[in-house]
C-alpha positions, 0 to 999 in steps of 0.5 A: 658646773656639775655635770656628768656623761651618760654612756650616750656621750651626752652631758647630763645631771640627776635633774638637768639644768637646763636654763642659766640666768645672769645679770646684776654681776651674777651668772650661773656660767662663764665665758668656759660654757660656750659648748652649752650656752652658746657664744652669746649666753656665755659671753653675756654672762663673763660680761656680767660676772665682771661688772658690765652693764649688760640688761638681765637675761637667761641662756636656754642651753643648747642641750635643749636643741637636740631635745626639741629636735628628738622629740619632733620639732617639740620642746620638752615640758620639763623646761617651762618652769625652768624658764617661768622661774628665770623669767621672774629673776629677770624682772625682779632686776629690771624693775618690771613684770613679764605680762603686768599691764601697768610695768611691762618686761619686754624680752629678745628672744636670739639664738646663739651656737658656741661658733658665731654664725651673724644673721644665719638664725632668727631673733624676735625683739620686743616680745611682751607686748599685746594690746593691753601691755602696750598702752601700760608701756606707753603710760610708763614711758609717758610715750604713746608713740615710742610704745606703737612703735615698738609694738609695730616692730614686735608684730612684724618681726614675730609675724615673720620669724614665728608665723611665716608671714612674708615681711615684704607684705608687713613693709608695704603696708607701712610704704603704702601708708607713708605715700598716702599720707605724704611721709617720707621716712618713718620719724616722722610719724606719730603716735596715732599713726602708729596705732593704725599701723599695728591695727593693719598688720594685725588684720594682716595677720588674721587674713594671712593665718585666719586667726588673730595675732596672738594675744597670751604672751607665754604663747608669744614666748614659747612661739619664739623661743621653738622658732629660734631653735627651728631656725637652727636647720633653715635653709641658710643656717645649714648652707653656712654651717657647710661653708664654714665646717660647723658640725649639725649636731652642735645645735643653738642655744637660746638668749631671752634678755630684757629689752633695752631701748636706743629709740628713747629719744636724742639721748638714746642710740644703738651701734655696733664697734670693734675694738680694733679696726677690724679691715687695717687692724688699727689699734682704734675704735672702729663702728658706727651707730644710729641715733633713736633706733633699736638695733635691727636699724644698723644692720638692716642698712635703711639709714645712713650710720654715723661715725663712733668716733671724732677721728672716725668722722675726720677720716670717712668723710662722713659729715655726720655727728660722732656718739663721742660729741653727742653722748660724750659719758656714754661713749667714755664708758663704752670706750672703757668696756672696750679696753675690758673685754679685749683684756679679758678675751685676748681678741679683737671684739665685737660688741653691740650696744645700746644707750638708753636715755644716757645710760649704756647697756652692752648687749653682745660681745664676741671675738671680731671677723676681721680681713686677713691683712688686719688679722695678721698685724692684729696677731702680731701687735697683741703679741708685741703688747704683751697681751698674747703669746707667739704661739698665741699670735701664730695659732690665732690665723685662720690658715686658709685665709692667708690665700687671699693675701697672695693674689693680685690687687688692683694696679693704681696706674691702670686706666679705670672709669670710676662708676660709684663710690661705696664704704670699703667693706672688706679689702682686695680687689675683684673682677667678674660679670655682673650678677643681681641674684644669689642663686644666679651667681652659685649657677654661673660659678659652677659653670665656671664663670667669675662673677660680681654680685651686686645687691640693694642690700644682702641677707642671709638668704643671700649667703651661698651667692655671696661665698660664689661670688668674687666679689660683693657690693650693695647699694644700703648698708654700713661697714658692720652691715650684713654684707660687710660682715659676711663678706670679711668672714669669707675673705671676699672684697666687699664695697657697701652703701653705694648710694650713687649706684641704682639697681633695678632687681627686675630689669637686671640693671645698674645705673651709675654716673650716667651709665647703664650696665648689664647682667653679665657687664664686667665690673670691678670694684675695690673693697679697700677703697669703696670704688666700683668701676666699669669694665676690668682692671690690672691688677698688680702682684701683691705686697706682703707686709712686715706683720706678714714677714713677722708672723711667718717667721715665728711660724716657721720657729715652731713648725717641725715639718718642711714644706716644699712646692709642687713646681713644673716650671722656673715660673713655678719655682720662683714664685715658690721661694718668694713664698718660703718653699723649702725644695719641690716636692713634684716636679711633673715631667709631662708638663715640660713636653706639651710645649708647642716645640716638644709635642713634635717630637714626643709625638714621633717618640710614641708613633716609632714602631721600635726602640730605636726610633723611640731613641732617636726622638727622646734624643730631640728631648734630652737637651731641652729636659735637661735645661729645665732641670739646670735652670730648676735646680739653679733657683732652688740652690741646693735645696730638695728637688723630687722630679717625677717621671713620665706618668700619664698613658701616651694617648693624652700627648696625641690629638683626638678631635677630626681637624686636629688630626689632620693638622697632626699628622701633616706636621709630622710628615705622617698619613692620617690612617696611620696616626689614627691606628697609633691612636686607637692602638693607644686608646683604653676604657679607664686611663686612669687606671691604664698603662700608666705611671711605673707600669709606662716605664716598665714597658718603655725603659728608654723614657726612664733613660732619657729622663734620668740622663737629663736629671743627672746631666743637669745636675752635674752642670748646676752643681758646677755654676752653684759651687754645690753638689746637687743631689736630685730626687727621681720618684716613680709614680703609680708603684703598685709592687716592689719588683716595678720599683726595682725594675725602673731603679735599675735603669736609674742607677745604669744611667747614673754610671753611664754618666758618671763614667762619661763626664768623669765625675760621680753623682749623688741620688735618691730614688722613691716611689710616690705612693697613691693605690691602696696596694701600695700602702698595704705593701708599703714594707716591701717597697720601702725595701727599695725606696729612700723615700715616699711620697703620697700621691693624694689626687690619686690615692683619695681617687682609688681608695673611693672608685671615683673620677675627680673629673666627675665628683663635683656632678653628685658631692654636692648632693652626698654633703646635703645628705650628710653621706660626706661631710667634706670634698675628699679632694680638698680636704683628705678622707678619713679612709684616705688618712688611714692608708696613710697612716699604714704605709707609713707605719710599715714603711717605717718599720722595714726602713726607720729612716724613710723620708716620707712627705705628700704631694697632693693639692691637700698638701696646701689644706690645713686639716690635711697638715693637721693629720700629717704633722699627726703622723710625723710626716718630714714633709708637704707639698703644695702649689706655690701660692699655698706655701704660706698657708701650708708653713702657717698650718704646719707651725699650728699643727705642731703647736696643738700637738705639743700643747695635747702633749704638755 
């Protein structure tokens, strides 16, 4: 495609192409355009460049979004002829006309962004119809019913996505109408009765708008198509784009198609399948259809689907007819398209189709949101077929996603009180309070709270609850429903179609197997088998699978960086090899002296009025730290251990509530007043930037003594029971100059002599800094000087490079995202600015030391977009929490994937 940059960075040519057609093997883009046509305009047309029966369209460009957005919410006259010439392409291969009385086209109008965002956008099917057209659809079709009923769909969807009309007032006219006349579901009525239908809803239209339903179909086009591009800053689509890090300026292309129809009669249908299965991972067509429906039907959960295959039918119980025994051709062509697109996409694929009187259309293809259990054995078994590469395999994972992998599942033994069974949606299991609203259960997470949510059926207006909630489950709806499928993109278990479950959404009720449930009962359901059940459950440590095993070692195959574990405990440390930590990367000391039978002495340690008494009761501690660093050093059997010295101010060990001063004191044989003047000697305005850290252990060098006499004890006695020498790692935290560095690493090394010289025998150590204020990053060359090693305290460091409390972001960072001020939590994932300090005291470090170890320690330690710009800066290491090591060795193996492939 010839296009050039113009000096704003855009994309652009003498006379700007702005609409691709495709359709009858030809298409003007590829599967390569997806920045411009949108994952589904560029996937329609790879489709039908390579022979798929795919119904003829055009792909308005996402180019144009930013335009009608440029121009206030306008489209740009320039496009119309465009579009009027690609609509007559489109009807000359489908045999029809837009607007002919006698041979109508019928279009969809879809929107489609180059990153897949199900359900976030509007559509608008069978646009085309108005009261002279749809009498020559019915004259076509020689089916006056099929035509009102077509043209019916057509005013409410349009009344709803184009003319704001709420759809709940189009669905109780249709309810009112069918309880009059003693229907109960929709075949069963007829032609006439859908002519008095459309006739209602027009007169709805015109009391609700005070104009009548339109009539010109180029206005009906052009409504549709700057609804859909409106759609692109609705409330949920902006809400989705924030939880999935999808930029707003990508903006949505435009698909205008020729309608195919699954409502032709028994040999009509219209589904949805995965060319794996995409909950297990199985090699197995996977999906479900709906026989004489259009394709709003599947996902609007309003009939039961049935089962694609014979198989599938066996195994889900589901005593309905497969699309194999009913329309056995058409499923062997879908079958054999299957086997096409994943060939030539090298992905699990989801493809929605349609079969029209026999004849199969394909309408959809894109890569499958898929569990993160399936996508592991997915990854690993494309690789084992020959289909992708290792490196593919190990680049393929969403990183972030293996979290949900190593938490617990439900116990089987447990005691459980089974309410209902669903369809197992997405796998895992979850407890929590049952919830009956979106917005209730975003509140109640805030507030801290575990919640459920419990829907008749979800919809994109629902998607912020559903990413708070714990779990999902719904009462319609099939595996490919919206729940389902925005429930496995976001790793939550999800339990769909619990018929047996009544929800009453106004007295905030459920009702199950005779029981009666509350809004905030606790329940837990069970994605990987359907079942919802009363109360809480065990759950049990998770099983990792041989995939699991597999991939993480071709990972760790191609990563550069170690990963290590922020650790306190031997708890902490186990766990953390069990996941394939290479060492501890932060071992927080102050952790270790909140025990119930440490707080004592700590406590004397602060009250004593001089050095000696401070001595006296840091010996209390000496042997109790030093069995913590034996039994550290015991699990991690010669690997790295960092252990950071004392680093918060001294209050935080001393009670600060009425009552609990008076317990205090009387435990420690001390008056009131004076652990209250202790305390308020000890009190400061802003802690955090207090007598902390280095500045602590300047002031108090005793502590450092104590603390460095435990570590090297310790070393020494577990070097002995592993046979191996222990070389411990002491960082000093909050360095701010050179000279507290030193001051602090004098009293180390005294202490490693005294040791030596009283158990005979040497000791092998390194002392660092862990570096989290600006300062330090901008004198990193002078401490570097003194330091064998770096360690970057990110908490802090993203604290005082902003001025801010983490503690009391989350009241506004909500807000500043909304507002586009920060595009991220810069807790969660590191800050620009932040990044770049770190690049500097890196740089400088490295310069006056070019063997500095340097590594990060911080909670971004386990965020892959952290990794990613450590790997960047040739970090040796990370360190996260125990169960983030998977994650962090997966993101570090794809970090150094990316940056050999920038550099090849």
């Amino acid at each position: 495609m010839d296009r050039t940059k113009s000096k704003a960075g855009k994309a652009t040519t003498a006379s700007p192409k702005w609409v691709f057609t495709f359709g009858d093997g030809r298409a003007d883009g590829s599967a390569e355009d997806r920045d411009i046509l949108g994952g589904k305009g560029a996937y329609l047309a790879e489709m039908s460049r390579i022979g798929l029966p795919v119904p003829p369209g055009f792909t308005i460009s996402a180019e144009v979004c930013t335009v009608y957005y440029e121009l206030g919410r306008k489209l740009p006259d320039e496009l119309k002829p465009e579009v009027d010439k690609a609509l007559d392409a489109v009807g000359r291969i489908a045999a029809a006309r837009f607007g002919d009385v006698d041979n109508p086209l019928l279009v969809s109008v879809r929107s489609g962004s180059r990153a897949s965002m199900p359900g976030m956008m509007d559509t608008v099917l069978n646009l085309g119809l108005n009261d002279k057209t749809v009498e020559g659809l019915a004259r076509r079709t020689d089916d006056r019913r099929f035509a009102y009923d077509t043209y019916r769909r057509f005013i409410q969807m349009y009344g709803d996505v184009v003319l704001g009309i709420d759809h709940g007032l189009f669905e109780e006219i249709l309810e009112n109408y069918k309880n009059l006349k003693g229907f109960e579901l929709d075949p069963e009525l007829a032609a006439g009765d859908w002519a008095e239908i459309v006739t209602r809803y027009k007169a709805l239209v015109e009391t609700e708008l005070g104009n009548p339903f339109p009539q010109d179909l180029h206005e009906q086009l052009w409504g549709a198509i700057a609804a859909v591009f409106g759609s692109w800053q609705n409330a949920r689509a902006i809400a989705y784009r924030r939880l999935h890090d999808i930029p707003d300026d990508w903006g949505t292309a435009v698909t205008i198609q020729a309608m195919v129809f699954g409502n032709r009669g028994d040999n009509s249908a219209t589904g949805v399948v995965f060319t794996r299965n995409p909950s297990t991972g199985a090699n197995e067509l996977y999906g479900e259809f709906l026989l004489n429906a259009q394709g709003e039907d599947v996902v609007a959960g309003l009939r039961t689907p049935q089962p694609l295959t014979e198989a599938e039918r066996g195994t889900s119980g589901n005593g309905k007819a497969s699309l194999e025994a009913l329309l056995p051709d058409a499923f062997a062509e879908l079958k054999k398209s299957c086997a096409i697109l994943e060939k030539r996409f090298r992905d699990i694929q989801d493809i929605e189709f349609t079969v029209q009187e026999g004849k199969l259309f394909m309408l959809q293809t894109r890569a499958g949101k898929r569990s993160t259990q399936s996508a592991l054995k997915i990854a690993v078994d494309m690789a084992g077929e020959g289909l992708i590469t290792r490196e593919e395999a190990v680049s393929s994972l969403n990183a972030a996603q293996l979290d949900q992998l190593l938490h617990p599942t439900l116990d089987p033994d447990a005691e459980m009180t089974v309410l209902a069974k669903g369809l197992p949606a997405s796998p895992g299991a979850a407890s929590g309070e049952l919830v009956f609203d979106a917005d209730e259960a975003v509140h109640l997470k805030a507030q801290g709270h575990t919640v459920i949510l419990a829907r008749i059926e979800t919809s994109p207006e629902d998607v912020q609850g559903m990413h708070a909630a714990a779990g999902i489950f719904t009462t319609r709806g099939g595996m490919t429903s919206h729940a389902a499928v925005v429930a496995r993109g976001m790793g939550r278990p999800c339990v769909a179609g619990a018929a047996a479950v009544h929800i009453d959404l106004e007295r905030e009720t459920l009702e199950a197997a005779g029981v009666t449930l509350n809004k905030g009962d606790v329940v837990t359901i069970d994605g990987s088998s359907g079942k919802i059940i009363k109360g809480r459950v065990t759950m049990r440590e998770p099983e990792l699978s041989a995939d699991f095993a597999t991939l993480m070692q071709w990972a760790d195959g191609f990563r550069r960086m170690k990963v290590r574990a922020n650790a306190d405990t031997p708890d902490d440390a186990r766990q953390a090899r069990a996941f394939g930590a290479e060492g501890i990367g932060l071992c927080r000391t102050e952790h270790m002296f909140f025990e119930e039978n440490r707080i004592l002495a700590m406590r004397e340690m602060i009250l004593a009025d001089n050095q000696e008494g401070r001595r006296k009761a840091l010996a209390k501690l000496l042997p109790v730290q030093r069995e913590d660093f034996i039994e550290l050093f015991e699990i991690m059997a010669g690997l790295p251990v960092t252990i950071r010295l004392l680093d918060p101010p001294l209050h935080e060990f001393l009670p600060h509530a009425e009552e609990t001063i008076g317990v205090v004191a009387a435990d420690m044989g001390v008056s009131v007043e004076r652990l209250k003047r202790r305390i308020a000697m000890l009190t400061e305005f802003n802690p955090m930037l207090g007598q902390r850290g280095a500045r602590l252990l300047v002031s108090y060098p005793e502590i450092v003594e104590m603390q460095a006499r435990a570590i090297f004890e310790a070393a020494i006695e577990a070097g002995k029971a592993l046979h191996d020498r222990v070389i411990p790692e002491i960082m000093v935290p909050l360095v701010a100059a050179k000279a507290e560095l030193d001051i602090v690493k004098e009293r180390i090394t005294a202490t490693a002599r005294a040791v030596e010289k009283e158990r005979g025998t040497s000791v092998a150590f390194s002392v660092g800094t862990m570096v989290e204020l600006p300062r330090a990053c901008l004198m990193a060359g002078e401490i570097a000087e003194s330091a064998d090693f770096f360690s970057f305290g990110t908490n802090d460091l993203t604290q005082t490079t902003f001025g801010l409390s983490r503690d009391d972001a989350g009241r506004f960072l909500s807000e500043y995202a909304e507002k586009g001020i920060v595009h991220h939590d810069p807790f969660v994932t590191l800050d620009q600015a932040v990044g770049e300090l770190m690049e500097i005291g890196t740089q400088r470090g490295r310069a006056a030391h070019p063997d500095l170890k340097i590594g990060v320690c911080g909670e971004h330690g386990g965020d892959p977009d952290t990794i990613r710009f450590c790997e960047k800066i040739a970090l040796n290491y990370v360190s996260c929490s125990p169960y983030r090591v998977p994650v962090a060795r997966l993101a570090a193996a794809q970090a150094a994937l990316k940056g050999v492939a920038a550099n090849g």
